[in-house]
mmCIF file of the N, C-alpha and C atoms, coordinates in Angstrom:
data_MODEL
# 
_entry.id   MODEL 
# 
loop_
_atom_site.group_PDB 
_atom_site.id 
_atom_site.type_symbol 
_atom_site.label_atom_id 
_atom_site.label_alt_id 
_atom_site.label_comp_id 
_atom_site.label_asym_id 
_atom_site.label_entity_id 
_atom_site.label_seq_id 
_atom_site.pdbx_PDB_ins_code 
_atom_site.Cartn_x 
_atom_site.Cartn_y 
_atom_site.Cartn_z 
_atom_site.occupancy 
_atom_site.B_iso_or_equiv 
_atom_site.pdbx_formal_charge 
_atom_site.auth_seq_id 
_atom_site.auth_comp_id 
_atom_site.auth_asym_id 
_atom_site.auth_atom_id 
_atom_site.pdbx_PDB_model_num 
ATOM 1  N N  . UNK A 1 1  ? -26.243 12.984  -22.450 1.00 0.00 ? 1  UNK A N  1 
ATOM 2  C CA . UNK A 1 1  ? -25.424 13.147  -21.233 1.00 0.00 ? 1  UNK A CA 1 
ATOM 3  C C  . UNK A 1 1  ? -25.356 11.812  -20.461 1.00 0.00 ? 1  UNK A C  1 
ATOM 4  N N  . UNK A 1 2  ? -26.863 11.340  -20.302 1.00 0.00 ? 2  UNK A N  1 
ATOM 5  C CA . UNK A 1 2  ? -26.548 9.788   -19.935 1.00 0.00 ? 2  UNK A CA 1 
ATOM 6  C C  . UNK A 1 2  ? -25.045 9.017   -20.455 1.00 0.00 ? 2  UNK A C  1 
ATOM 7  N N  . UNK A 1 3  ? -25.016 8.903   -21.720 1.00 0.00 ? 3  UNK A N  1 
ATOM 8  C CA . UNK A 1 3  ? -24.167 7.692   -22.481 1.00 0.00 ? 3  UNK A CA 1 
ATOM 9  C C  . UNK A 1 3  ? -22.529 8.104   -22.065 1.00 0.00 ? 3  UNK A C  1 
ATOM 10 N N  . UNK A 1 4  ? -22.685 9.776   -22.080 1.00 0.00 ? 4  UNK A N  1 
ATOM 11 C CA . UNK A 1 4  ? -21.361 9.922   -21.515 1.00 0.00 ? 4  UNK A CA 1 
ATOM 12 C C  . UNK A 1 4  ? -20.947 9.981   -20.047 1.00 0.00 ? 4  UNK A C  1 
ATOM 13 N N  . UNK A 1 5  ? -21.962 9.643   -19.003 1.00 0.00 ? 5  UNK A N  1 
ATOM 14 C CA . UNK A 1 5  ? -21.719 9.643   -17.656 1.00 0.00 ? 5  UNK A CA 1 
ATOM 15 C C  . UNK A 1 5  ? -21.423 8.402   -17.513 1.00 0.00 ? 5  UNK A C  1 
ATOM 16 N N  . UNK A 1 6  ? -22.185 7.588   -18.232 1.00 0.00 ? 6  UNK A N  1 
ATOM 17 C CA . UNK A 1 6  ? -22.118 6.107   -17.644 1.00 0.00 ? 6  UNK A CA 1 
ATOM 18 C C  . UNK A 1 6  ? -20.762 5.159   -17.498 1.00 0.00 ? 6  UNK A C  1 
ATOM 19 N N  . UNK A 1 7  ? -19.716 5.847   -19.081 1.00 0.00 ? 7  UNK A N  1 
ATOM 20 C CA . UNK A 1 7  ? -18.744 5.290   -18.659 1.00 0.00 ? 7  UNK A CA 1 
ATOM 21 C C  . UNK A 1 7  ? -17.680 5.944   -17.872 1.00 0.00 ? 7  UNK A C  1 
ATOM 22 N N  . UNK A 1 8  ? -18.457 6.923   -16.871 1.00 0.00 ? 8  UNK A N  1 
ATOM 23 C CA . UNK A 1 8  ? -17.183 7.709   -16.277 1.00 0.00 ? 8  UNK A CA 1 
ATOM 24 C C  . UNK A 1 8  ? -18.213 7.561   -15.053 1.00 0.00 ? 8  UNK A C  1 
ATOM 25 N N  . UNK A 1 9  ? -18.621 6.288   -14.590 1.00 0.00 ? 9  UNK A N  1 
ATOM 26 C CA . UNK A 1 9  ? -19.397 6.310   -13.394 1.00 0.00 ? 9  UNK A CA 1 
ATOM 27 C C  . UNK A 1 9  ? -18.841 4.658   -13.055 1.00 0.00 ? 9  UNK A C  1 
ATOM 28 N N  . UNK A 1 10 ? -19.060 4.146   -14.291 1.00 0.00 ? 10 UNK A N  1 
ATOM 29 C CA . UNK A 1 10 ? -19.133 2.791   -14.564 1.00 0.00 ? 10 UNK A CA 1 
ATOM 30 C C  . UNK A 1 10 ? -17.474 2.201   -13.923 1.00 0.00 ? 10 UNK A C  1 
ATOM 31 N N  . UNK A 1 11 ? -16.617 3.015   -14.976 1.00 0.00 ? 11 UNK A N  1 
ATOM 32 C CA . UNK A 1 11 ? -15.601 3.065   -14.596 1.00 0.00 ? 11 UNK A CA 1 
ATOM 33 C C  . UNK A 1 11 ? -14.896 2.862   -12.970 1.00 0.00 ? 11 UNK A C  1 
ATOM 34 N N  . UNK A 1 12 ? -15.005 3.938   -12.077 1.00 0.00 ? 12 UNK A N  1 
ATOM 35 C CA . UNK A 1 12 ? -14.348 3.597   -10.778 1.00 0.00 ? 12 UNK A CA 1 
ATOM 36 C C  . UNK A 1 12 ? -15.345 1.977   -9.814  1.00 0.00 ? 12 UNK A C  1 
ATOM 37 N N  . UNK A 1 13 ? -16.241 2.207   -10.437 1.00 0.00 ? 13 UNK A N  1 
ATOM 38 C CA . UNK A 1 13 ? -16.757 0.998   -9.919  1.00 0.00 ? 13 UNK A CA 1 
ATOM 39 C C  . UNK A 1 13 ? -16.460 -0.536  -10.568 1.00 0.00 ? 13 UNK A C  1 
ATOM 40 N N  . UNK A 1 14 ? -15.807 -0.402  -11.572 1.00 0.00 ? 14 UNK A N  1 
ATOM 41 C CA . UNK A 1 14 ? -15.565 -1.442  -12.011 1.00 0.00 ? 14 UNK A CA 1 
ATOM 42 C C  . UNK A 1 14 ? -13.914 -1.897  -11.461 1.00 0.00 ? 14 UNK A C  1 
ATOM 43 N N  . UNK A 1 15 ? -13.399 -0.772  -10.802 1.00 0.00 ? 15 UNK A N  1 
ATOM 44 C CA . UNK A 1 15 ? -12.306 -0.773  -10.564 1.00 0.00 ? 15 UNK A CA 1 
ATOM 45 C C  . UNK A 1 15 ? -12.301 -1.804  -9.160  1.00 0.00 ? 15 UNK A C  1 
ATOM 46 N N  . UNK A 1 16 ? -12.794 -0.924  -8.289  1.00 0.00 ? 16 UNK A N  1 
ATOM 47 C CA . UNK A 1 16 ? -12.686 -2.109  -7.189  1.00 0.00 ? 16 UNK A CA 1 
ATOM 48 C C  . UNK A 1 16 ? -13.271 -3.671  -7.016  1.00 0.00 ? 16 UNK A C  1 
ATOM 49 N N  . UNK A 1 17 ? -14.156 -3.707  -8.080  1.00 0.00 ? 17 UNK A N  1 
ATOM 50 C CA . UNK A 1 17 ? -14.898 -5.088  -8.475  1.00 0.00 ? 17 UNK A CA 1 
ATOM 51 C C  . UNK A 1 17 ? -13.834 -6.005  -8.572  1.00 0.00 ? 17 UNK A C  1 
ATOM 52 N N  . UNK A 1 18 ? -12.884 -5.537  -10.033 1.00 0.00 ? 18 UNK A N  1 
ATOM 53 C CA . UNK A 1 18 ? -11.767 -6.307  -10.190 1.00 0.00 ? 18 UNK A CA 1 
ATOM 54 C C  . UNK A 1 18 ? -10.734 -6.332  -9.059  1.00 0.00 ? 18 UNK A C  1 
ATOM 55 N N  . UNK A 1 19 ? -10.427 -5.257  -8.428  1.00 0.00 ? 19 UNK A N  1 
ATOM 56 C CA . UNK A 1 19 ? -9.725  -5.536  -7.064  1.00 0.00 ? 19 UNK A CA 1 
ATOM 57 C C  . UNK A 1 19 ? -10.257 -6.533  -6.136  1.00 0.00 ? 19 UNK A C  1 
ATOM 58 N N  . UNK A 1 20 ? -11.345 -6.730  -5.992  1.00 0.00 ? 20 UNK A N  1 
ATOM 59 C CA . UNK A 1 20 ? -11.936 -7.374  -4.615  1.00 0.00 ? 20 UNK A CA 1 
ATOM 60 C C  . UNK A 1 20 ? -12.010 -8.992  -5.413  1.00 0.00 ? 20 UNK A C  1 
ATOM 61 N N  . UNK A 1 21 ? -12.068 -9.128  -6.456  1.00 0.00 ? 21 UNK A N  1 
ATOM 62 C CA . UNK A 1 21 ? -12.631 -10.656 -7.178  1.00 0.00 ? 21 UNK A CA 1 
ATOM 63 C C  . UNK A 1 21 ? -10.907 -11.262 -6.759  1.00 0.00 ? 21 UNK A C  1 
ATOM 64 N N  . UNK A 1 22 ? -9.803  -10.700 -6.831  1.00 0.00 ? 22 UNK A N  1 
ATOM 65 C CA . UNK A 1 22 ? -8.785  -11.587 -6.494  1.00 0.00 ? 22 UNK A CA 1 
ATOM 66 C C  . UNK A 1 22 ? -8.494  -11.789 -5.022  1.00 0.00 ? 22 UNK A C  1 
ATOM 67 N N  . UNK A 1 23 ? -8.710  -10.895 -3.948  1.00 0.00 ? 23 UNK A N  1 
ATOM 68 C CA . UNK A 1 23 ? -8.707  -11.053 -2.889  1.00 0.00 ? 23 UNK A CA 1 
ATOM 69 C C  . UNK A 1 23 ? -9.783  -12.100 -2.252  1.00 0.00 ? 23 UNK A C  1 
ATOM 70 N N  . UNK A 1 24 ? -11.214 -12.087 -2.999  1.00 0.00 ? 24 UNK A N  1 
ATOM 71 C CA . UNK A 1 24 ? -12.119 -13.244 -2.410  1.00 0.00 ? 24 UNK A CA 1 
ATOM 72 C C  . UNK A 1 24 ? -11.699 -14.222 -2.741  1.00 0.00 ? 24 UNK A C  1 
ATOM 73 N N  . UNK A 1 25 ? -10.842 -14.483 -4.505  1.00 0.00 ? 25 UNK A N  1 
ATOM 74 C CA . UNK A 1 25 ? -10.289 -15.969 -4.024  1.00 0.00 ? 25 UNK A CA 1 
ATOM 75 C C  . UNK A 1 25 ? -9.493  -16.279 -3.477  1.00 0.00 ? 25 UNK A C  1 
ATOM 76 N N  . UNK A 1 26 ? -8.391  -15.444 -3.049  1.00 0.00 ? 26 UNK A N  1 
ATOM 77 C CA . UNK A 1 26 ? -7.304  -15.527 -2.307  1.00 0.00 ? 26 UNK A CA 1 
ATOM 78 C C  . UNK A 1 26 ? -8.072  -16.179 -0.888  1.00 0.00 ? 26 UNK A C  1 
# 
């Protein structure tokens, strides 16, 4: 259950990571 949470946890958090990395260099 771990292996299958992780990428459905991992996921929305990776989302705003990549959102926020172009706005800090902006």
């Amino acid at each position: 259950m771990i292996v299958g949470a992780a990428p459905v946890v991992a996921t929305p958090m990776i989302q705003p990571v990549m959102v926020a990395q172009p706005v800090v260099q902006q």
